[in-house]
Structure formats: structure tokens, C-alpha cells
Legacy VTK file of the C-alpha trace (Angstrom):
# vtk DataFile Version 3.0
C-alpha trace
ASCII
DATASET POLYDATA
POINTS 338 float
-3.948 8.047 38.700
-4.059 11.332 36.509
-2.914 9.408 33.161
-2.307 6.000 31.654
-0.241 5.438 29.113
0.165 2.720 26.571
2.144 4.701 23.464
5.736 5.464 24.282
6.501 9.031 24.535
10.047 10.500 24.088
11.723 10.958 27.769
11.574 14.019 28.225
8.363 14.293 27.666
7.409 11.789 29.787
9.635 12.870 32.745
7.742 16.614 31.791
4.859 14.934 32.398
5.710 12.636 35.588
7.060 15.888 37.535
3.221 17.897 37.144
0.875 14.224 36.918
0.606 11.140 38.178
1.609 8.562 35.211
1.209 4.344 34.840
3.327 3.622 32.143
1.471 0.392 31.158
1.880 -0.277 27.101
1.189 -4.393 27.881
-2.093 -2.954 28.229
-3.281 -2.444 24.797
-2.869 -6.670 24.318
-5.089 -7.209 26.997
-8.649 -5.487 26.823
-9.980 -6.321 30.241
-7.294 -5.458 31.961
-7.255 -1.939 29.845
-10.304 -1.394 31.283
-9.755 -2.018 34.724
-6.993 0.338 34.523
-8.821 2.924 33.295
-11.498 3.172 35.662
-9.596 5.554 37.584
-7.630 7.492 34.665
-8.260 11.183 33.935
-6.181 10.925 30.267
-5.345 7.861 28.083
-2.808 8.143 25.737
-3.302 5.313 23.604
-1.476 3.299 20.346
-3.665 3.268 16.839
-4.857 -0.443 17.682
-6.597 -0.095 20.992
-10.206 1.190 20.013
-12.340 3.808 21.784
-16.113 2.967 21.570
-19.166 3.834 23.414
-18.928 0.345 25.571
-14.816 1.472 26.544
-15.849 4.848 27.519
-18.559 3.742 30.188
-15.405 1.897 31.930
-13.976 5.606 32.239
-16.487 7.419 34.054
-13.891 9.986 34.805
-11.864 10.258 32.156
-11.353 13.826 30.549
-9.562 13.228 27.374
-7.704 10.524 25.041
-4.738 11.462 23.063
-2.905 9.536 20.239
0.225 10.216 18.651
-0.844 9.613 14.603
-3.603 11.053 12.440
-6.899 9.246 12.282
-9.806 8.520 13.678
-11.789 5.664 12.669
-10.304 4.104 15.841
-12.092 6.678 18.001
-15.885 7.236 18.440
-16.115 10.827 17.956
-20.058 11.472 18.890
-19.349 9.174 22.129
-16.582 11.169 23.447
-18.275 14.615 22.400
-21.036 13.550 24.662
-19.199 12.168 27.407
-17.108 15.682 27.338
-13.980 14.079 27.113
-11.381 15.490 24.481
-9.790 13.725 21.567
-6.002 14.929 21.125
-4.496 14.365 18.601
-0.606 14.991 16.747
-2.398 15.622 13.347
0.746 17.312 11.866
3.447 16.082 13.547
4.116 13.871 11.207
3.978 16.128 8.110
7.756 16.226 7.261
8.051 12.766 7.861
5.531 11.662 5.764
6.419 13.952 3.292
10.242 12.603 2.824
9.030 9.242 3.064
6.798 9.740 -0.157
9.964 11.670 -1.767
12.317 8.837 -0.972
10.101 6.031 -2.203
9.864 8.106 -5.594
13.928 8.321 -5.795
13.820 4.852 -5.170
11.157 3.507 -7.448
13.098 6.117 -10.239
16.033 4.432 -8.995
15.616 0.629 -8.454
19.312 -0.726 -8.931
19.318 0.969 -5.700
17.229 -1.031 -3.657
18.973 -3.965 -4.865
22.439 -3.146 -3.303
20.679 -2.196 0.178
18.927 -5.472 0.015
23.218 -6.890 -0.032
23.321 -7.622 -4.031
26.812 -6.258 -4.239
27.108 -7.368 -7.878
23.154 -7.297 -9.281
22.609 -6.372 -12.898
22.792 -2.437 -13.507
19.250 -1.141 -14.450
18.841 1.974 -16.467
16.948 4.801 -13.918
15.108 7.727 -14.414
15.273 11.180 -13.099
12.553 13.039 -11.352
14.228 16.356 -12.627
11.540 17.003 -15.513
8.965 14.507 -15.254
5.512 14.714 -13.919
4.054 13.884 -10.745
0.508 13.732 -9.548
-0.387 14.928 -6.568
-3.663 12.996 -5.790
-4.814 14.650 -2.607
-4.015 18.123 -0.688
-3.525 16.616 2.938
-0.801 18.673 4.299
1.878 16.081 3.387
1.239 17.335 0.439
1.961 21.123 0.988
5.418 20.085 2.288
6.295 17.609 -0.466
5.174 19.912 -3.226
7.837 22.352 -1.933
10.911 19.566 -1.967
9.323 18.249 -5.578
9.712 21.881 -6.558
13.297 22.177 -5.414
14.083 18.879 -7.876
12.578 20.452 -11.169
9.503 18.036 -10.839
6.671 19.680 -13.036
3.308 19.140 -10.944
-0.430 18.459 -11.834
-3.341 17.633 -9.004
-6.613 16.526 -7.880
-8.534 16.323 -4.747
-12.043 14.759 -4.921
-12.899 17.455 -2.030
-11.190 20.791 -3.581
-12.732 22.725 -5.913
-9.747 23.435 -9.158
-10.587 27.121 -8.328
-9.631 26.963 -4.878
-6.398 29.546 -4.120
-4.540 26.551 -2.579
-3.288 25.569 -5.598
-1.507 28.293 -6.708
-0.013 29.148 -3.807
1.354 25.467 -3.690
2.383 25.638 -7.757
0.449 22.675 -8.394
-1.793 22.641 -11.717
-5.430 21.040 -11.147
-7.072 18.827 -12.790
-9.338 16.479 -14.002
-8.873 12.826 -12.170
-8.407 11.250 -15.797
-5.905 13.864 -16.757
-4.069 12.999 -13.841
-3.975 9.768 -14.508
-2.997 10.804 -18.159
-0.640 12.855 -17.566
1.462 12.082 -14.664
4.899 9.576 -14.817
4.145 9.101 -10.973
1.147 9.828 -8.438
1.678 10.377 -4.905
-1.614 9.015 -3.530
-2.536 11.314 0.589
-5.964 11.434 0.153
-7.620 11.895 3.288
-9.808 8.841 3.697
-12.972 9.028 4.274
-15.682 5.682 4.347
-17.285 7.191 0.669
-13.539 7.039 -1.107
-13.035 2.432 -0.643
-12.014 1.020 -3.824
-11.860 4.663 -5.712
-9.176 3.719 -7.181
-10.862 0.666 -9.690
-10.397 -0.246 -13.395
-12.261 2.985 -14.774
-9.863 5.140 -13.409
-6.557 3.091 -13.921
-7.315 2.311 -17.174
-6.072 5.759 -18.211
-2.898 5.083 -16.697
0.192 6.449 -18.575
1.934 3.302 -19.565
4.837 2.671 -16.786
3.125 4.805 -13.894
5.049 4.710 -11.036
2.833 4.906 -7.367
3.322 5.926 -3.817
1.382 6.738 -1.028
0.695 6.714 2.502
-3.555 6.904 2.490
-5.371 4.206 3.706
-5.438 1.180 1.445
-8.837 0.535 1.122
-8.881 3.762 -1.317
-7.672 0.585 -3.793
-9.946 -2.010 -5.819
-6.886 -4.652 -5.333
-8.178 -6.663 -8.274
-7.929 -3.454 -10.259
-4.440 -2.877 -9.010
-3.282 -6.293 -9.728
-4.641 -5.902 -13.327
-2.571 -2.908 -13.592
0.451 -4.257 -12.079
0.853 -6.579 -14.511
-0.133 -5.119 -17.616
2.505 -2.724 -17.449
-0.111 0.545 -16.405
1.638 0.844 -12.958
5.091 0.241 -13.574
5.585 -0.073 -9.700
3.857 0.691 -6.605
5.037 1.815 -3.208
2.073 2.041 -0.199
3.199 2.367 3.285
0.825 0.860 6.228
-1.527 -1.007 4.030
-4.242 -2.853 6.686
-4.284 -6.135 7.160
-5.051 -8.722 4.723
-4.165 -5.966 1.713
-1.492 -8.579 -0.029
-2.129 -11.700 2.182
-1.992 -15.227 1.092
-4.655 -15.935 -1.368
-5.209 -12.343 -2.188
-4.640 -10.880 -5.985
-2.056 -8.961 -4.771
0.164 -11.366 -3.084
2.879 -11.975 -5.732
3.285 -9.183 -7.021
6.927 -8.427 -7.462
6.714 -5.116 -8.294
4.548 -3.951 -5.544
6.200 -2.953 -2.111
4.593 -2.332 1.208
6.168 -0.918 3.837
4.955 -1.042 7.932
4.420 2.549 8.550
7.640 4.127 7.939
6.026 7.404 6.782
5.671 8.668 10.633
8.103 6.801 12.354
11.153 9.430 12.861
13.666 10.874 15.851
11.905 14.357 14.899
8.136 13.349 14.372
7.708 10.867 17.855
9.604 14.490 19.615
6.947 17.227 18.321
3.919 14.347 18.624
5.126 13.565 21.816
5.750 17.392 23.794
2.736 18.526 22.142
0.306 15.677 23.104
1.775 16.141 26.647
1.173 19.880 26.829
-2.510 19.403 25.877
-2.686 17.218 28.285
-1.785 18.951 31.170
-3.894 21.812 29.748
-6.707 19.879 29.671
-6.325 18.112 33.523
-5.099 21.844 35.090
-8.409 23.401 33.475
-10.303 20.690 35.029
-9.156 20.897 38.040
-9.587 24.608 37.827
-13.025 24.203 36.938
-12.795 25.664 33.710
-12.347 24.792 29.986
-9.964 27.661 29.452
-6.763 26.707 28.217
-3.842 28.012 30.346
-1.691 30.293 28.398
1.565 28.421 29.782
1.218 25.109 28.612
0.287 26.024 24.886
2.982 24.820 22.497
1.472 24.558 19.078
4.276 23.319 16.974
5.411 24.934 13.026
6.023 22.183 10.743
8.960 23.193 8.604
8.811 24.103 4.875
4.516 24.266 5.539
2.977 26.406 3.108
1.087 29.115 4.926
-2.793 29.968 4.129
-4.016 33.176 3.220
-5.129 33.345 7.007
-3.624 31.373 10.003
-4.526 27.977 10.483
-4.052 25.897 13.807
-1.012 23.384 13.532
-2.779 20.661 15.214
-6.418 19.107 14.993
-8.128 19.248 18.693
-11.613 17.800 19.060
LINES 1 339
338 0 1 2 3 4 5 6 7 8 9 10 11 12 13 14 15 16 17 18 19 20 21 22 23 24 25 26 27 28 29 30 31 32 33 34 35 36 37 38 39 40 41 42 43 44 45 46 47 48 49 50 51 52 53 54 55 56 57 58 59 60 61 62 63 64 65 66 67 68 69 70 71 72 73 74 75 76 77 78 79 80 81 82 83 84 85 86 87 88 89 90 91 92 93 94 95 96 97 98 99 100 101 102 103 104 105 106 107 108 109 110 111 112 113 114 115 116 117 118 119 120 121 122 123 124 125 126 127 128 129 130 131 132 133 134 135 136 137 138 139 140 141 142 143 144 145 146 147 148 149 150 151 152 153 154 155 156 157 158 159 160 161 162 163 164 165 166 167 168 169 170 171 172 173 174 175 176 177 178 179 180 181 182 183 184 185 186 187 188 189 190 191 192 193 194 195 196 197 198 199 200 201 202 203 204 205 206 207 208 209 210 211 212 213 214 215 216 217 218 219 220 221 222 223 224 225 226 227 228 229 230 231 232 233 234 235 236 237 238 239 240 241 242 243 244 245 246 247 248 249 250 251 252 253 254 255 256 257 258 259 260 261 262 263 264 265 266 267 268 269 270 271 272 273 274 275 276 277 278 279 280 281 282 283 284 285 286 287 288 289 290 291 292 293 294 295 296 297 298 299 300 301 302 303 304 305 306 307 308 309 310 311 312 313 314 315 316 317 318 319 320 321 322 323 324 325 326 327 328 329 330 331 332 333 334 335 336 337
């Protein structure tokens, strides 16, 4: 067996793949962790869903396995060191999802602007007309340059949307800023400043529970929130405070983990905050550019070894332009490949 896969590709892909590889479609595998690693004993490439788990211990059951690839951005799932030692390469879609990500923070803004609309999608034919708002003049704060937020600066632009930003790991001098429009600064001017903050931070273990009473409490009154970063980057006792007072007027997060708004949590009742199950990345579009180019690096990477060689073959490259992405001062590589 050349590859075993457990996340759904789109077909053609797949049948792309089947016609140069040997493939086990086998996603009941990633329920069943012994079995997973029976079956990949003999696999030369994994692809694998977010919840199955790459550690040291899963890697010695894949003594000939030459790389792993995943379809979303992340990698606290993935042992890193383990698999740079073991020579087998991490693949990853890291902007595949861009665009989607991108109109799903854009949408959840028109909506939170807009809440009599969610009302008639949710079947309330005849609910009470609320007064809205417009994004065409108000502020928004960008609170982290991941590239989502290259793309959705540009269709914030389009709208008339004046924007201000911060990024706990970019400098305020830093050219990317300008060449996105965005105005830096300070985190408490942000917070100031802003009618609604689009939280894509990239997470990182030093960032849990940044987002705590000292900051929020110099909310403007009636903030409005979205994001799609991890949700530890939230104190949920602080949000809860804020939710209520009035500071956050409403809060969309898509993917929060496990356990974020539970039973018994601070955050459970909240009306006015709205989680959704990883929408951001789920699209016709995003699943077709994660899934041809996680399939071309794959076959890169098994041809190569086969050859003998770590070269990449010139044939099978297909590094994929994310529409509407800002470009750098000097090329940048689409995708993330460790």
C-alpha cells in the first residue's frame, strides 16, 4: 500500500491519485486507533483528518512511512521534531482555505450588523424588525495578519470599512501594512477604537487566555466579534463579563474546542454569543485546491523516493494562487511544506 487515507478528497483527485498509487480509502480508521496503526505499518503517505494525532509512539508503527498530509492549517496535532527526525514530510493545505475563511469572517460581520437576518433564516417569518447597522463607514479591527487577513482586508476595503490593526508578532513599521491599507496600532487602541474586531491570530501556546479583562475592558461599548483563531486565545470568564455588560455587543467564533461553552461553563447561556462547527474552511472551492494540491505533493514526494532522491519532479508541482491575495514585496510560497 503506497497511501492510506482517512480525510475525503474531492474525486478527481482521488481517482488522480488511484491511477499513479496504490490507495485504502479507510476514513473508519481515525475512530479506531489500533486498527490505524495496523494499517499503517505498511503505508508510505497518510493523509489524515485534524483529530487523529501524530506523536512519537504513532510514528514507530510507520517504519516506512515518508510523509503525512492534512487538508487544514495547524499543527499542534502533529509532532513536528518526531517527523523531522524520522524524515518523513508534513504536508500541509496552509492556504487553501484563505478565501473561505476570509468570506466566512465577512459574512458573520454582515450578519452580526444585520441580526433581523438571522432570525428569518432560523424560519421567524414574522419576528420583530431590529434596527441594523452598516459596515460602510465603521471601523474594524483587524487583530492578527494571518493571510485570511490579507484577503478580507481587500473585500472590507471594497465596502468602505475604515481599518485599524495589531499583531502581537509584527512590528507597526513593518511594510505589510501599508500595502494591505490597514493602520497599526496599539492593542488598547484597537480595542478603543474599533466597532468590530476580526480576531486570526495565529495561535501559538504563549497567546491562551490573551484575550482577559485588562484588555476587554477598553472595549468600545457595543463591540461586535468574529473570528476563526483558536479559542483558547479567550479568558472565557473575561468574555462572559463582557458579554453581558454590554462591552461585546455580540460575538461570532467558528470551531471553538471542546468544552469552550459546555454545560457548567460561564459561557454557556450566553444568548448573544454564537459558535459555529468550522464553517470557515468548509467550501466546494477550498476541499478542491486542498485536495489536488495535497495529492500532487504527494506523489512528488513517493516518485522522489522511489527515485532515490529528494528532488521534487518538475511535473507534479501545482502550487495554487489564492484569489484577491495581496502579493509581498518578494514572492512567497502559496503553501507551508515541512
Amino acid at each position: 500500500m503506497d497511501i492510506l487515507l482517512l480525510e475525503r478528497l474531492v474525486p478527481e483527485a482521488l481517482a488522480w491519485l488511484e491511477a499513479r498509487h496504490s490507495v485504502d480509502n479507510r476514513p473508519e480508521l481515525a475512530a479506531d486507533p489500533s486498527a490505524l496503526r495496523k494499517a499503517a505499518y505498511n503505508a508510505q503517505a497518510l493523509i489524515l483528518p485534524r483529530k487523529v494525532v501524530v506523536t512519537r509512539e504513532f510514528l514507530d508503527f510507520a517504519p516506512v512511512l515518508k510523509a503525512v498530509a492534512r487538508m487544514h492549517v495547524g499543527t499542534d496535532n502533529t509532532d513536528l521534531e518526531a517527523c523531522r527526525e524520522r524524515k518523513v514530510r508534513v504536508i500541509q493545505a496552509t492556504t487553501a482555505n484563505v478565501r473561505s475563511n476570509a468570506e466566512y469572517l465577512l459574512a458573520s460581520l454582515l450578519l452580526l450588523y444585520r441580526r433581523g437576518i438571522g432570525s428569518s433564516l432560523l424560519g421567524e417569518r414574522h419576528a420583530e424588525i431590529t434596527l441594523g447597522r452598516e459596515l460602510n463607514g465603521s471601523t474594524v479591527g483587524i487583530f492578527g495578519l494571518a493571510p485570511t487577513a490579507h484577503t478580507l482586508a481587500l473585500m472590507l476595503h471594497a465596502l468602505g470599512v475604515k481599518l485599524v490593526g495589531y499583531d502581537p508578532a509584527i512590528h507597526h513599521t513593518a511594510p505589510i501594512w501599508g500595502r494591505l491599507q490597514i493602520q497599526p496600532v496599539s492593542l488598547n487602541e484597537l480595542m478603543q477604537q474599533s466597532d468590530a474586531i476580526s480576531v486570526q491570530v495565529m495561535y501559538a501556546s504563549r497567546y491562551e487566555g490573551f484575550i482577559n479583562d485588562k484588555l476587554l475592558a477598553h472595549c468600545k461599548p457595543g463591540q461586535l466579534w468574529v473570528g476563526i483563531s483558536r479559542s483558547q486565545l479567550f479568558d472565557p470568564h473575561a468574555l462572559a463579563r463582557a458579554l453581558d455588560d454590554g462591552r461585546i455587543d455580540a460575538c461570532m467564533l467558528d470551531g471553538a474546542e471542546a468544552g469552550f461553552a459546555s454545560k457548567g461553563t460561564p459561557l454557556h447561556h450566553k444568548t448573544n454569543l454564537f459558535l459555529t462547527p468550522r464553517l470557515g474552511s468548509h467550501t466546494r472551492e477550498s476541499r478542491l485546491r486542498a485536495s489536488w494540491y495535497v495529492a500532487h505533493r504527494i506523489h512528488e514526494t513517493l516518485t522522489a523516493s522511489r527515485a532515490g532522491g529528494t528532488e521534487r519532479s518538475p511535473s507534479a508541482l501545482m502550487d495554487l494562487d489564492v484569489d484577491g491575495a495581496v502579493p509581498a514585496a518578494k514572492p512567497q510560497p502559496q503553501f507551508i511544506i515541512r
